[in-house]
N, C-alpha and C positions, 0 to 999 in steps of 0.2 A: 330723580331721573331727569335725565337734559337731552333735548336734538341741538344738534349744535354741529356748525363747520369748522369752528376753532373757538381757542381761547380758554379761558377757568371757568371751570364748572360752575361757580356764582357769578359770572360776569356778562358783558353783553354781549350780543350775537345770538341768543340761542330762539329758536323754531317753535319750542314746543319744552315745557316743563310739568312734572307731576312736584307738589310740595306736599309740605302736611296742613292739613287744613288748620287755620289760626283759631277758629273756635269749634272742637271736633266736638261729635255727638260722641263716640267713644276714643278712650286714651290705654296705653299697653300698659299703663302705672294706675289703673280705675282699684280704686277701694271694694273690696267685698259686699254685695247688699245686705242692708240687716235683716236679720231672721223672722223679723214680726209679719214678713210677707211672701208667701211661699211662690209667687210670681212673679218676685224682684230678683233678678240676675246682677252682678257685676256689669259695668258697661265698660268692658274688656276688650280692646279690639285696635283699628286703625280708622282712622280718618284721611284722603287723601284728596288733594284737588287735584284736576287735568287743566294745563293753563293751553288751552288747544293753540295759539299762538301768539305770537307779540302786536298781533293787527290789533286794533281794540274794537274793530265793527266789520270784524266778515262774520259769519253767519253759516253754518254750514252747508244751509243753501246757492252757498256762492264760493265755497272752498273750494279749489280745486281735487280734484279725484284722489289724487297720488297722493298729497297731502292731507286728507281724509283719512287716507287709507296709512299712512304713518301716524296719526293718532290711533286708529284704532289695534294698528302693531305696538305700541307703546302701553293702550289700554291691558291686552290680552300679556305684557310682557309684565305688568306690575300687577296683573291680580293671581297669576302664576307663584310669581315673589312672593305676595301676600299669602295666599292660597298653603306656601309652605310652613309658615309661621305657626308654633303652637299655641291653642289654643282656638285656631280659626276655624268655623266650620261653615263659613258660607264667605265670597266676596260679591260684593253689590253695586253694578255698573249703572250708575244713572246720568241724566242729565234732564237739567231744568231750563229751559229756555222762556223769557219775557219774566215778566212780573207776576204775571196770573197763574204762571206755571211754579212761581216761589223762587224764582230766581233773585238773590238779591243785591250780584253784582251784577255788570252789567256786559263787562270785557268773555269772550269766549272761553267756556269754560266747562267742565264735565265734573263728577264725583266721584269717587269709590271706596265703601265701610267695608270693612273686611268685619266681621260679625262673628259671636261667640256662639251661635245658633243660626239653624236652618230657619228663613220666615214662613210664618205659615201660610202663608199666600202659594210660597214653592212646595211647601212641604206637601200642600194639598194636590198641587200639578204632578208631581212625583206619585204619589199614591195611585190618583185617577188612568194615570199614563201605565204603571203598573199592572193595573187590574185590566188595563186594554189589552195591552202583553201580553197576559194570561190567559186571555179571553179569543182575541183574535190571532197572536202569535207575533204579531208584528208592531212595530213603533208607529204608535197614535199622532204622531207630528208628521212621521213623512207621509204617512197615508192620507194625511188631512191638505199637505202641500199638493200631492197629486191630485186630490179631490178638487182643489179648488182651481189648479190651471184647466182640468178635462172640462171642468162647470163652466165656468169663463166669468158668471156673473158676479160674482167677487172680488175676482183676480182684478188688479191694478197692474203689474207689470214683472217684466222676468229681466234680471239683468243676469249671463252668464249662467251662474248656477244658485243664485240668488230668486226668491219669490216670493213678492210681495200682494199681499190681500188685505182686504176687510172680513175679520172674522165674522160668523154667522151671528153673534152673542153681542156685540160691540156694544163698549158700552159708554159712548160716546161718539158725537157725531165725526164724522172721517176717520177715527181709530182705525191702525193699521198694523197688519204684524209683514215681522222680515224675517225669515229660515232658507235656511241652505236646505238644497233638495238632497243632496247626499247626509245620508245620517251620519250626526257627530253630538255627542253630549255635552262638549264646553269649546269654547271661543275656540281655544289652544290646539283643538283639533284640526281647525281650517289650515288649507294649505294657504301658499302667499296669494295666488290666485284669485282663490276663495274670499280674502280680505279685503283686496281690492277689486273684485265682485261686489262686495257687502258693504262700500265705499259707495260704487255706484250705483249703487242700488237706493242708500240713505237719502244720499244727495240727490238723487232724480225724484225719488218720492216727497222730500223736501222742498225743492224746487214747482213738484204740480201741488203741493197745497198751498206754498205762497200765491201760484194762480185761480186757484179754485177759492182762494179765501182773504186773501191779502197776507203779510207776513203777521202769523200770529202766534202765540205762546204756546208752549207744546212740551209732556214729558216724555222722557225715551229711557228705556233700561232695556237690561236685559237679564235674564232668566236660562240659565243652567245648571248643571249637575251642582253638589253642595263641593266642597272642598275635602273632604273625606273619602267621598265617593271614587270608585275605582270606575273605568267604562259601563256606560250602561247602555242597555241596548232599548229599554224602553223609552230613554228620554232624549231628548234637542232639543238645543237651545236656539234662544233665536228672541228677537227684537220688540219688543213693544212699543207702538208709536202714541201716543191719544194727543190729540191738538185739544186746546183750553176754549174749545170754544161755547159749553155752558157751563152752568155753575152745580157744585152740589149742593144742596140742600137738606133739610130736617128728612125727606123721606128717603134720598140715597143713606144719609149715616146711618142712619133708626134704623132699617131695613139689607144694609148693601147691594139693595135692587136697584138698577139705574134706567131712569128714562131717557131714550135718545130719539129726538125726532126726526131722524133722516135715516132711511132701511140702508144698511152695509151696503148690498146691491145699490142702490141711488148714489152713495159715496163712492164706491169704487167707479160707476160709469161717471160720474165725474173727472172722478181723478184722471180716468185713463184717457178721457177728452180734451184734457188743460193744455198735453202738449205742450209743457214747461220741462224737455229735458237738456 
């Protein structure tokens, strides 16, 4: 996929390109796994870069909005694509920013594995959100967005129909999530609005931990329905932020209980006093 105002598709001029990653963690041609291991899958699937643009040092803290917000129209348009593909049952939005965060180029840039399985990091969010459904009747994400503007002490900030917080669990310091207050279970739902809401939203939260922290390493993905999945009324998707700013350690892997030494509340009134939008 190419943004571009003229010219061949492989040629120069272009804004913004998605390629195939040169060394994919999965290929659409992956070998069968052998049988001796009843937890080896084929590694079945797609591999794709986001080249967010031909600048080599903007930073999405300093991208402008609109253009933000055309990658992330590009993102939701190629995992749609993927999302069709048989065999896929999950697509996987990430992005690695600095070195600490595993980034190992260095020009702006995002990922996305289109996957032969739901992970179970989601598969587990999907269930938990489920049983909330069942229990309460209503969607555990948007009762948790409204919980957290009415509270206030969380909340870092509201752009349009965008909200962003420090969840109560964080499990890192300034960890932040980003949900649209209208329930919608994947990207593709959001209106154009909405995206460039979720634009502004990124890049302002972006911009107050550059001030709260200096410009530092940071993972962002995102979390939605599987690729299978028809609408659900239990689930929404929506942003996970975590800045690189400790390390793990033998007792987070051993354990996956994470010590963080700064309380969500402390982070959030941070962030909402940087005043870097």
């Amino acid at each position: 996929m190419a943004i571009r105002d003229a010219g061949q598709a492989n040629g120069p001029g272009w804004r913004l390109r998605i390629v195939p990653n040169k060394f994919p963690a999965l290929a659409r041609n992956a070998q069968p796994a052998s049988p001796e291991n009843g937890a080896r899958r084929a590694g079945a699937g797609a591999h794709e870069v986001v080249i967010e643009t031909a600048e080599h040092d903007v930073t999405w803290s300093r991208l402008p909005i609109p253009r933000l917000a055309q990658v992330l129209e590009a993102v939701r348009s190629r995992m749609a694509a993927l999302a069709r593909e048989p065999g896929i049952e999950y697509v996987f939005f990430f992005k690695n920013h600095g070195e600490a965060a595993g980034a190992t180029l260095s020009h702006p840039h995002s990922q996305l594995l289109a996957l032969p399985m739901v992970p179970a990091l989601v598969a587990s969010e999907l269930e938990g959100a489920e049983r909330y459904y069942a229990r309460a009747g209503r969607c555990y994400f948007c009762e948790l967005a409204e919980r957290e503007v009415a509270r206030g002490e969380r909340s870092v900030l509201e752009v349009g129909s965008m909200v962003v917080f420090a969840p109560h669990a964080a499990r890192a310091p300034f960890e932040v999530w980003i949900l649209p207050k209208r329930h919608q279970a994947r990207l593709a739902d959001a209106a154009e609005a909405e995206i460039e809401a979720l634009a502004g939203a990124i890049r302002t939260t972006l911009g107050r931990l550059d001030q709260a922290l200096g410009e530092t390493a940071y993972n962002l993905f995102l979390h939605e329905t599987p690729a299978r999945s028809g609408p659900l009324a239990h689930y929404h998707w929506h942003f996970e932020l975590i800045p690189r700013v400790t390390r793990l350690a033998g007792f987070e892997w051993g354990t996956r209980m994470f010590i963080n030494p700064i309380a969500p509340e402390e982070a959030a009134r941070r962030l909402r006093e940087s005043g870097a939008d």
